[in-house]
Steps between C-alpha positions, in 0.01 A plus 500: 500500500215596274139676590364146375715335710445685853135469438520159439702425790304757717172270416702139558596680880143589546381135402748308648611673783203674650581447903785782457253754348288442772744535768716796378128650476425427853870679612370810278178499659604480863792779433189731355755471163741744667733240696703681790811308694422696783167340574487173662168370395649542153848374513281141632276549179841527344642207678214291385514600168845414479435163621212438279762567211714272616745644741573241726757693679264692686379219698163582743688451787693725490299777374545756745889474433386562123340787580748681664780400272249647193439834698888527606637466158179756365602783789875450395415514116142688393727782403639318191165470327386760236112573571218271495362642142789436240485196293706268389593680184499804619843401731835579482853369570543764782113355648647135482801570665376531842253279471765205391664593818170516658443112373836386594514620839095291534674176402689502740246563811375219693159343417539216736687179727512147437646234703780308374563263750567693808580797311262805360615606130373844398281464205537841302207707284712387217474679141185337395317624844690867430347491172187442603509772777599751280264453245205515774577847608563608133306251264478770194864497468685181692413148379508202761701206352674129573855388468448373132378810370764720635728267340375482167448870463838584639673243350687419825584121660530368849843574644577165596897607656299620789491201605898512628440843676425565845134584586539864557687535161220247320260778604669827421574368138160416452373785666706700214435310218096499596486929472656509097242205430198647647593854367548311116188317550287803511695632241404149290103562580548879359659351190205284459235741533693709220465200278169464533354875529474567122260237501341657751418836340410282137203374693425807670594508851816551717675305707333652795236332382618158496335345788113584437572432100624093614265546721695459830414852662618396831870431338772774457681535198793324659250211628382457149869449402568255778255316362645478203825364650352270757301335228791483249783462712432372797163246424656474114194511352517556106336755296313455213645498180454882347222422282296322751562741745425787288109270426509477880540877545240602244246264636574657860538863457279552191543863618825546420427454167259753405 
């Protein structure tokens, strides 16, 4: 990932995909930008949120059971998070390592029911809603993600002999295998931000000052590089070639250039 190439794909999100903007804004808004587990009124705007993102799991009727699985699993776990002002590359192995834990023991936690025949099946938070979480209560340094970027970036394939196992053992493997991923997958977003912060100080700024310079102040750092991967990964959109994109660049951020 290039400087061109996140603020090209930051600007294809914006176009394109302007509902999520507008929701994740309305979470931030309701939460006064300081999101707490502890309050109700904002683990709904959370719930919301999460289904406005796609989160199916946490299905409206069952809300309530949401809620108390979300504020459970924070009492049990608030510990494990370094405070509220690091970013992302500002962390550590030893900050990541709780938090991992922290993830993996989310997945697991309820977010709903649904009826198979005359049975309820537990539908769990799941890594993708654990992602999500985590990066609400600490957007400057945790990254919300899907299934296909996690994969990409960690390099790592569905496990497809869990299919033989008994459900208890299904779940502790992937319970396992889910805290090494998510702890290499912020790893992965440091390495990118490495790449890219040379380019950074050439054109005069820091990479605290990535959001207002794509001009996505409401985004994190780790948003912005979501973007990035939900528009290249996930949506597989394709860049420019380098030469257009550096024309596209110039003609967009004429500032840089001075």
């Amino acid at each position: 990932m290039t400087l061109y190439e996140l603020a090209y794909s930051c600007y294809l999100y914006s176009r394109d995909f302007p509902r999520y903007d507008i929701s994740y804004a309305t979470f931030m808004e309701a939460t006064g930008h300081t999101p707490n587990l502890e309050d109700p009124d904002h683990r709904r705007a959370l719930l919301e949120w999460l289904r406005s993102w796609g989160c199916r799991q946490f299905a409206i009727e069952w809300s309530e059971y949401s809620s108390a699985q979300i504020l459970n699993w924070y009492e049990r776990n608030r510990n494990a998070f370094f405070p509220s002002n690091k970013y992302l590359w500002e962390l550590t192995r030893i900050d990541l390592e709780p938090v991992g834990e922290a993830y993996q023991n989310l997945s697991a936690y309820g977010a709903s029911f649904r009826q198979k025949g005359e049975e309820q099946i537990l539908v769990r938070i799941g890594q993708t809603g654990a992602a999500k979480i985590l990066f609400a209560i600490r957007p400057n340094a945790l990254a919300p993600s899907d299934g296909k970027i996690r994969r990409k970036l960690t390099e790592s394939k569905p496990d497809l002999t869990t299919r033989y196992l008994p459900p208890e053992e299904v779940l502790n493997r992937l319970l396992t295998r889910s805290y090494a991923e998510y702890v290499d997958y912020i790893i992965s977003l440091q390495t990118k931000l490495r790449e890219i912060a040379p380019d950074c100080e050439k054109h005069g700024f820091g990479l605290i000052d990535l959001p207002p310079q794509l001009r996505r102040s409401h985004a994190s750092v780790p948003k912005l590089i979501d973007d990035y991967h939900w528009i290249t990964i996930t949506k597989k959109k394709n860049m420019l070639e380098p030469a257009s994109l550096e024309r596209w660049v110039r003609r967009e951020f004429p500032d840089w250039f001075r």
